[in-house]
C-alpha positions as CSV (number, residue, x, y, z in Angstrom):
1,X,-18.5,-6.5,-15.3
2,X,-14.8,-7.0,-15.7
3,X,-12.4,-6.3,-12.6
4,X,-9.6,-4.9,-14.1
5,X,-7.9,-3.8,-10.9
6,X,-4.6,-5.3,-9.7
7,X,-3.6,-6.0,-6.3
8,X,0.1,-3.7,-4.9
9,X,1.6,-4.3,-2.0
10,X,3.1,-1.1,-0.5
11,X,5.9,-1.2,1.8
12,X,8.2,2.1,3.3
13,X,10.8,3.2,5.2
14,X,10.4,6.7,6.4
15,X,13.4,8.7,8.5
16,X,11.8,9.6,10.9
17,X,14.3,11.0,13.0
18,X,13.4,14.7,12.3
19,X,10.0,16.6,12.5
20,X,9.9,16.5,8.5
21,X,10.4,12.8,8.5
22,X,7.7,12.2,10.8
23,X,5.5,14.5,8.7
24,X,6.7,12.9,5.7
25,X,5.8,9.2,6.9
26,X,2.2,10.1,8.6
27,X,1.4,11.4,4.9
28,X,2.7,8.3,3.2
29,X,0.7,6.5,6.0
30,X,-2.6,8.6,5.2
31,X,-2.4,8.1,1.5
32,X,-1.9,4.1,1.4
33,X,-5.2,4.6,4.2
34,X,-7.3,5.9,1.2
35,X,-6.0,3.3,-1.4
36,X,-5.5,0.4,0.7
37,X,-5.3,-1.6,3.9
38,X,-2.3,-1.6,6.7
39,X,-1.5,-5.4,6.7
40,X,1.9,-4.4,8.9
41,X,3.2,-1.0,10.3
42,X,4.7,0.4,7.1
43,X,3.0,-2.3,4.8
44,X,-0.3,-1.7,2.9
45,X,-2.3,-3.8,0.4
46,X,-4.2,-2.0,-1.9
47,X,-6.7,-3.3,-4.9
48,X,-6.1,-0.4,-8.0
49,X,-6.6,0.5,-11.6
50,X,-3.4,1.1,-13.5
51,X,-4.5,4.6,-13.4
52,X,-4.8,4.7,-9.1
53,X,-1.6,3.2,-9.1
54,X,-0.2,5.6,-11.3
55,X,-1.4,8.4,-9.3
56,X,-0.8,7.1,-6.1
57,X,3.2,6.1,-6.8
58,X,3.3,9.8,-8.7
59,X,1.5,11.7,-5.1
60,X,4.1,9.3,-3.3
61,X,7.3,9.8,-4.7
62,X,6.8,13.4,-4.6
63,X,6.2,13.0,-0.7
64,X,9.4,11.2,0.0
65,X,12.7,12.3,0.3
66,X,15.0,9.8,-2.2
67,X,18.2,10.6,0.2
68,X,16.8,9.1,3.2
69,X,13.5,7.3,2.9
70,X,12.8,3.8,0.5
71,X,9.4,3.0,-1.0
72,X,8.5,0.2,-2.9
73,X,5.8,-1.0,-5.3
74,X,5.0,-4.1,-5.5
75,X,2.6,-5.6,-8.4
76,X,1.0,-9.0,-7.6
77,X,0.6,-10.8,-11.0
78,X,-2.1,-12.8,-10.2
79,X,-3.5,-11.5,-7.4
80,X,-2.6,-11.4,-3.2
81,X,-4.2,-14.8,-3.5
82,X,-1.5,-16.3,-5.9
83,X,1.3,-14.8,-4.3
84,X,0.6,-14.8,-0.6
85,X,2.1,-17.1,1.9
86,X,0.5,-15.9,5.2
87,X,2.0,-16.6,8.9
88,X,0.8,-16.0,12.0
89,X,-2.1,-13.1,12.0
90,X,-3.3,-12.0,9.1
91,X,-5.4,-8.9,9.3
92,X,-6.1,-8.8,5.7
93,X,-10.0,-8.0,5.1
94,X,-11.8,-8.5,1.6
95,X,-14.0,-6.1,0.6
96,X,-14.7,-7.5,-2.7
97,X,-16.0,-11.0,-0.4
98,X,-19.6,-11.1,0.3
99,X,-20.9,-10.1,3.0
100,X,-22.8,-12.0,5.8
101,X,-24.8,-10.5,8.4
């Protein structure tokens, strides 16, 4: 079976000096939960299909507001793997790895 799913890296900035801001970022935070893993506090890797990722940029832009808040999509040509220079902790965990009991 052919993978064809490309690793994002999500990364926000939420105002979250009102009510509606903090509404606004625990939704972001909940969506990139259901697509991904939190890697950082605003930062989420997530494995998609083109189509997820379409979806998931579509269901977050219309969550954000544009005058205040920043969100960012970033495709990994390659993979995490080819791009990734980790420091420090890294609580990254593969779910495509095998696992050992």
């Amino acid at each position: 079976m052919i993978d064809n799913r490309i690793d994002v890296l999500i990364v926000y900035d939420i105002d979250t000096k009102t009510p509606e801001g903090r509404r606004r970022w625990r939704a972001i935070c909940q969506m990139c939960k259901d697509y991904g893993q939190r890697v950082q506090y605003s930062v989420f890797e997530c494995r998609l299909t083109q189509a997820q990722l379409e979806e998931m940029e579509s269901r977050a832009v219309d969550k954000i507001d544009e005058q205040v808040d920043s969100l960012r999509f970033y495709v990994l040509r390659g993979g995490r793997d080819a791009v990734l220079r980790a420091h420090g902790i890294d609580r990254y965990q593969d779910y495509d790895a095998p696992l050992v009991l």
